[in-house]
N, C-alpha and C positions, 0 to 999 in steps of 0.2 A: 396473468395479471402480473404486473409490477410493482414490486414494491421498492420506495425511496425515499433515501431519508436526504435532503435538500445537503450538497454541499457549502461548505464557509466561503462566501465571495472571493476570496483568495483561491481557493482551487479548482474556480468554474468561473468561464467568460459564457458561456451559455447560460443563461437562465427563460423558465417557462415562469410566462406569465399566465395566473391561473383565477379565473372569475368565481371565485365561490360565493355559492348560494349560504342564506340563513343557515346557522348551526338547528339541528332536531336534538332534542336532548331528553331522555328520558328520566329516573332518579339520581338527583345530585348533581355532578358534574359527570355525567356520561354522554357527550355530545358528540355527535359528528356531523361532519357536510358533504356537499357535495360541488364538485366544482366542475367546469369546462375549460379547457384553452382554445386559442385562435385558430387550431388544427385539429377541433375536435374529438379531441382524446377527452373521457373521462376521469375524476378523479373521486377518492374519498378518502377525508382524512378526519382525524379528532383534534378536541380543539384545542386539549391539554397536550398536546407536540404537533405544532402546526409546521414546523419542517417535515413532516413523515407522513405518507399520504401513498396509496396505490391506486393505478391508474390504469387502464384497458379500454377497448373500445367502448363509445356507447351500447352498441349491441350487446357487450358481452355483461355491462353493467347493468342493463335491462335486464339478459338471464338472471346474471344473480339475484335481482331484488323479486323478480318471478317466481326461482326459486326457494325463497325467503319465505317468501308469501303465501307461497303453496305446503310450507308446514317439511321442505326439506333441510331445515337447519334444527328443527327440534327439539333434537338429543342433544342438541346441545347446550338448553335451557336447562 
């Protein structure tokens, strides 16, 4: 997984454009989303620093929320 936190327009001529879905947000302000680009890389990021967002294959973002869901992140509730 990659993690990245968006350069300042000044020091990237590259930029991803990135289709995020609806924020999920649980109590408060605890939101995140989920997004796609053009090249189908996934993304998730929260919505209080929308520069910073980690990215992976769809597949590998499938595992994780798999894993999630299957009660392997836990311990750490």
């Amino acid at each position: 997984m990659n993690v990245t936190t968006s350069p300042s327009p000044a020091t990237s001529s590259a930029r991803v454009d990135i289709a995020w879905g609806d924020a999920f947000c649980s109590e408060g302000a605890n939101c995140f989303r989920f997004g796609l680009d053009d090249a189908g890389r996934a993304y998730i990021g929260s919505t209080l620093s929308p520069g910073e967002y980690v990215s992976d294959s769809v597949e590998a973002l499938r595992a994780l929320i798999s894993a999630v869901k299957s009660g392997a992140a836990d311990h750490l509730l």
